[in-house]
N, C-alpha and C positions, 0 to 999 in steps of 0.2 A: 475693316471688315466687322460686321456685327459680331457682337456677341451670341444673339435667337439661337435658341436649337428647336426646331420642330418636329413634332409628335404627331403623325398623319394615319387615318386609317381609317378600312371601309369595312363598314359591320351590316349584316341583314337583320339579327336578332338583337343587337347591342350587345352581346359576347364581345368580341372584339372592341367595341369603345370602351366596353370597361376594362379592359385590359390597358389599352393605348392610354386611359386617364390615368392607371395607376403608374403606368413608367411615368407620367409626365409630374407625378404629383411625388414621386421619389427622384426625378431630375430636378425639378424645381427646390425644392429642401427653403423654399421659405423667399423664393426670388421669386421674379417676372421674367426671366430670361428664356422660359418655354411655352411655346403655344400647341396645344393639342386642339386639332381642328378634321374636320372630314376631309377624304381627299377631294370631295366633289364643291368642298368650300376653301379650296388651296388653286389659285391661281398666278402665285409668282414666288419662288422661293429666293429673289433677291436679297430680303432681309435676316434668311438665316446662314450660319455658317457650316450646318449640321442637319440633317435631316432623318429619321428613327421614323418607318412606315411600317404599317402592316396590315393584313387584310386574314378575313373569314376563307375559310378553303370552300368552294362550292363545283362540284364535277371535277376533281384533280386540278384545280387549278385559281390562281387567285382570283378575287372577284372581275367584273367587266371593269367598273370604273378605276380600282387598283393597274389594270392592265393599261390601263389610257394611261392614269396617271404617272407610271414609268416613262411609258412615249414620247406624253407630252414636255415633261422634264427632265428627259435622259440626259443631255446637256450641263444643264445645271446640276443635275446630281450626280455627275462624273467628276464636278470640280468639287464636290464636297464630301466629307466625311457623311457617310449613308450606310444603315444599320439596318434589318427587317426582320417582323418578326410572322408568324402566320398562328394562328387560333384554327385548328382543326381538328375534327369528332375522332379521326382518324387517331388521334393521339391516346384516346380516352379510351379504343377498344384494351381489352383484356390482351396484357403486356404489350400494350401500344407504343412502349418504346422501340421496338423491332420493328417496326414500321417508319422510322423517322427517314431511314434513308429513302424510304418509298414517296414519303411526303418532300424531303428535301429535293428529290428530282421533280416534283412536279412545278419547283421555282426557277426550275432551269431558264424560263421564258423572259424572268427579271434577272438573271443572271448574267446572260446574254446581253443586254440593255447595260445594264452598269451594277459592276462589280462591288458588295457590300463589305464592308469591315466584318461584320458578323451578322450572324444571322441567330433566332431563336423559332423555338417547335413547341407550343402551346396546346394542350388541351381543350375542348371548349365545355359547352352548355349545351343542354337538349331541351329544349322543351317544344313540344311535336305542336304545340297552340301557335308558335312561334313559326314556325315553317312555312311559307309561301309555297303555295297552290296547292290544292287536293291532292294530284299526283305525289308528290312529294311528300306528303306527310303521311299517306297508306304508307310508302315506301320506307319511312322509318319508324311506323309503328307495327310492322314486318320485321325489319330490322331490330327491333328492340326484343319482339317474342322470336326472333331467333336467335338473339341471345349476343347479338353484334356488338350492341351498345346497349347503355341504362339511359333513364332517364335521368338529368338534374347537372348538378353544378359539379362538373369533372376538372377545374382549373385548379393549377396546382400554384396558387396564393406566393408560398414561397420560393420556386421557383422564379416565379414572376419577378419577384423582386431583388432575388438574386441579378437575374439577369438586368435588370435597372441600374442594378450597383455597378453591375461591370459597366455595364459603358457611363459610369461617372467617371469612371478610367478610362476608356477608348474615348469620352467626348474631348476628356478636360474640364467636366462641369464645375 
């Protein structure tokens, strides 16, 4: 069996890739044995033993190509240790930790598909330049003067890397 553990994830903003580089560059600690790639550039998880996904939350639920990607690898990642993490605004409202089991249900749909070792609940990034289609960025620059959300870099850094660590324990890295 390989050694590989892969680091998968689909971002609209690039919030989330940076997130997914940073688990991959505290799993990695100085080896080649992780590949952090998008999921829309992952089409055969043969070569890993381990698989660590995650995705942007957009309308209560993981991205389109995140939702495939379960689908399309439900199989394969039912025989491997499989971890997920999600990047969402929803974390960043004022004490948006009370919201996490609201955000946890909405992964019910990857839950269903294949059962993860652990799961993490991330923060993200606002930047309204960043948001795709008109609609949508009235919508949270609304949101922001109503006081929903701020703008700017809401990730909680050391969080992040705590949760890396653990699964250097749940991998075996």
């Amino acid at each position: 069996m390989s050694e590989k553990i892969l680091v998968t994830y689909a971002s609209r903003t690039g919030t989330t890739a940076e997130v997914a580089e940073a688990i991959g560059h505290i799993l990695s600690e100085g080896n080649d044995r992780i590949d952090v790639l998008p999921m829309t550039e992952v089409s055969d998880l043969t070569p890993y033993r381990a698989v660590i996904a995650g995705s942007a939350i957009q309308a209560a639920q993981w991205l389109p190509e995140a939702q495939q990607f379960i689908k399309t690898h439900q199989a394969d990642l039912s025989g491997k240790t499989f971890a997920i993490f999600t990047v969402c605004m929803t974390m960043a409202m004022p004490n948006g930790g009370k919201y996490r089991n609201i955000v946890a249900e909405w992964l019910e749909p990857v839950r269903r598909l294949v059962r993860p070792v652990d799961e993490a609940y991330f923060a993200g990034s606002l930047d309204i330049a960043k948001v795709q289609g008109f609609g949508n960025r009235i919508k949270f620059r609304l949101s922001v003067l109503l006081g929903v959300w701020k703008t700017g870099d809401h990730r909680n850094w050391d969080a992040i890397r705590s949760w890396a660590n653990k699964q250097q324990i749940i991998l075996d890295v």
